[in-house]
Backbone bond lengths (Angstrom), bond angles and torsions (degrees), N, CA, C in turn:
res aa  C-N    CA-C-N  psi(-1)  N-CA   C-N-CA  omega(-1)  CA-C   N-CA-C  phi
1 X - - - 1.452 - - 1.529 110.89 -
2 X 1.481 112.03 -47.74 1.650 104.91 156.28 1.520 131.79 -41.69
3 X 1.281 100.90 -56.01 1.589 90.09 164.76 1.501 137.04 -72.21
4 X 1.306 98.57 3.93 1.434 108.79 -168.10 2.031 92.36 -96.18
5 X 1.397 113.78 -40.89 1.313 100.92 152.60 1.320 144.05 -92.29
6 X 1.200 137.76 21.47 1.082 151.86 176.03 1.626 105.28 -105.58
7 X 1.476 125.30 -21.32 1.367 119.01 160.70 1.591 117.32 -95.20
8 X 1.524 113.82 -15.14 1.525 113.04 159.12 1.270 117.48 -63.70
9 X 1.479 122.62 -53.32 1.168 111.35 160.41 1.269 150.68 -81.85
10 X 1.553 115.32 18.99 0.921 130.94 124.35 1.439 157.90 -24.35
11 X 1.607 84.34 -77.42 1.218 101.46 161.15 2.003 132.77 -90.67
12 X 1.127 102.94 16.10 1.238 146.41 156.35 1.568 113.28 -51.53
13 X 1.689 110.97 -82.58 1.194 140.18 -178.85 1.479 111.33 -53.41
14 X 1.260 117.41 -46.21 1.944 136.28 154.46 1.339 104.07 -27.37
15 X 1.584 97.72 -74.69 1.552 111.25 173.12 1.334 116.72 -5.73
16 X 1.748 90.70 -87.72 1.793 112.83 -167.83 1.466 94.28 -51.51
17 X 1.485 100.12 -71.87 1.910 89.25 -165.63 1.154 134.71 -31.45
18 X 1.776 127.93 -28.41 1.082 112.84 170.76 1.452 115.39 -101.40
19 X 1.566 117.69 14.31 1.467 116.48 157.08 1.472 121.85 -66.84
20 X 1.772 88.20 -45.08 1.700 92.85 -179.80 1.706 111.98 -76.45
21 X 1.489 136.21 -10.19 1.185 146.69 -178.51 1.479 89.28 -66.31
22 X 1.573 119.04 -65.75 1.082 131.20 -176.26 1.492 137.16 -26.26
23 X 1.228 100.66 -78.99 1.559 121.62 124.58 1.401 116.57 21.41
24 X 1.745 93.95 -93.48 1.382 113.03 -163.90 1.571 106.01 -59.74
25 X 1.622 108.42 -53.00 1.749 108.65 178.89 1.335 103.62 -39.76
26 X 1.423 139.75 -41.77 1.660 145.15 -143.57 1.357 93.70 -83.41
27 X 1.149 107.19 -55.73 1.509 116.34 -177.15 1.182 122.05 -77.24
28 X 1.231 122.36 -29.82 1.986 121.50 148.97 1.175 121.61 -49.05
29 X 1.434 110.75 -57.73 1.740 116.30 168.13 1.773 115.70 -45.59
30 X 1.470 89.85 -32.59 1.751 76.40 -166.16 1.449 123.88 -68.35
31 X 1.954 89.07 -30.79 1.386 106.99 -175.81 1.392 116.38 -85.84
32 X 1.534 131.29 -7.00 1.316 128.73 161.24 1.330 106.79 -73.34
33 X 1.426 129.51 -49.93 1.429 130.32 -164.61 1.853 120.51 -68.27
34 X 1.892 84.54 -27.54 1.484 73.22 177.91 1.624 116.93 -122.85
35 X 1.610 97.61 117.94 0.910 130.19 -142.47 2.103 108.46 -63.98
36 X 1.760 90.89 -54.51 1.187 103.99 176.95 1.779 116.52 -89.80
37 X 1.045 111.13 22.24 1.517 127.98 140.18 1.760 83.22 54.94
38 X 1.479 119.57 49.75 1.568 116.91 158.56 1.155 100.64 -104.57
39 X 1.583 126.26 -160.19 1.436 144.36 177.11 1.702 113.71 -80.77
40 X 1.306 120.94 -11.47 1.505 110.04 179.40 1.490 94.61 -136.53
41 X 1.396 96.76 150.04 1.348 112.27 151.09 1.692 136.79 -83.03
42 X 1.125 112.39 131.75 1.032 120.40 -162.75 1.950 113.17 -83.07
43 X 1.554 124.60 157.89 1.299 110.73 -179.49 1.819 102.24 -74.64
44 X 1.273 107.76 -46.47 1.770 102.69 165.10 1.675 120.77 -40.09
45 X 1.339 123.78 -52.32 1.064 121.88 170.68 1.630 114.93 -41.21
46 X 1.532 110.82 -58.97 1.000 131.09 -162.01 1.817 121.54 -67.26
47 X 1.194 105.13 10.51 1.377 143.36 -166.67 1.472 107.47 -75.02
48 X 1.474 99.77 -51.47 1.462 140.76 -164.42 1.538 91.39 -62.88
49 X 0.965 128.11 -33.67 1.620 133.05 -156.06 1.345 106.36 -127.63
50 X 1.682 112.64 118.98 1.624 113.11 175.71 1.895 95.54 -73.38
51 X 0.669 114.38 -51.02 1.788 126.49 -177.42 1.528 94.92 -44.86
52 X 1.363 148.55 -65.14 0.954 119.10 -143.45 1.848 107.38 -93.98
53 X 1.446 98.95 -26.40 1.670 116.43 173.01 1.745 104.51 -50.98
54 X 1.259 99.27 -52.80 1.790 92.94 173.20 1.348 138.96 -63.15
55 X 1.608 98.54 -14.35 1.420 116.36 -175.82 1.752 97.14 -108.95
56 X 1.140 119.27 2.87 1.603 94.08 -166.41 1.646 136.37 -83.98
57 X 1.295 101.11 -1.56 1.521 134.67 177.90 1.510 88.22 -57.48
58 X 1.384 98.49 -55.11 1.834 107.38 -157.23 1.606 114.45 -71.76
59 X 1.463 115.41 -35.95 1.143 153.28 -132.98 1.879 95.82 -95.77
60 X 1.519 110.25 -56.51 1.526 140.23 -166.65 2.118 92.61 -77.84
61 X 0.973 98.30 69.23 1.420 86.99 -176.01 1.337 131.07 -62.45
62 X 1.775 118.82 -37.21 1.118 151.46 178.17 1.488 113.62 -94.31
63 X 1.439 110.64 -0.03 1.650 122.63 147.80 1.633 104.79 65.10
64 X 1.590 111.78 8.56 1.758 104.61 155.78 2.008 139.06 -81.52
65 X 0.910 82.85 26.64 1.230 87.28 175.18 1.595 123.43 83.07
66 X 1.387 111.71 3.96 1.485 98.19 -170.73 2.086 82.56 -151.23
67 X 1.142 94.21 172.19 1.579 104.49 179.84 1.727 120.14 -111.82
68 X 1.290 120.58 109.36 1.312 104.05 175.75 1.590 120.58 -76.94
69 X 1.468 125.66 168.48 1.428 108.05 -164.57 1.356 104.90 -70.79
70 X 1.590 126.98 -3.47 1.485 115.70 -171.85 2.006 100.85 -89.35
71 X 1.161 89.47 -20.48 1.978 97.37 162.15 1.015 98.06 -80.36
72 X 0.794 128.99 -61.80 2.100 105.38 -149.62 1.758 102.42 -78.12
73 X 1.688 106.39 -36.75 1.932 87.94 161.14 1.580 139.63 -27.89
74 X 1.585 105.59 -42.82 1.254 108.13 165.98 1.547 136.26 -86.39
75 X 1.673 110.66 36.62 1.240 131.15 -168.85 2.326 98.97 -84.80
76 X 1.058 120.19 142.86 1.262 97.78 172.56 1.354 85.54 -125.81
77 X 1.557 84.81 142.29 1.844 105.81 179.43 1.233 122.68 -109.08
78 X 1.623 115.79 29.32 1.203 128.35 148.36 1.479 125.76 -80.30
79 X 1.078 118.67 -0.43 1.287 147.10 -169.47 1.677 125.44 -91.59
């Protein structure tokens, strides 16, 4: 039973780390792409990025033309 938790939490800790890795890429991307450092991203901005241009159909939820950071969070950059 010890080992049975000591590899849950293990693999637990994996978990987080690549949530918070995650994270950080999302939030690097956001801040390279957007340029004029307001609250949305722009489709010009978004230029900059093959990843987010391919995703942005999906991405633009509310279909105005620009991305707020709670849109473009749900970008996956495995993609």
């Amino acid at each position: 039973m010890k080992k049975f938790r000591l590899i849950t939490a293990f693999l637990a800790s994996i978990g987080m780390a690549g949530v918070a890795m995650g994270e950080s890429q999302v939030d690097q991307l956001w801040s390279d792409l957007n340029a004029d450092k307001n609250d949305t991203l722009s489709a010009d901005e978004a230029k900059a990025s093959d990843q987010v241009q391919a995703q942005w159909s999906l991405l633009d939820v509310d279909q105005d033309g620009q991305l707020s950071y709670k849109e473009f969070s749900m970008i996956d950059l495995t993609k």
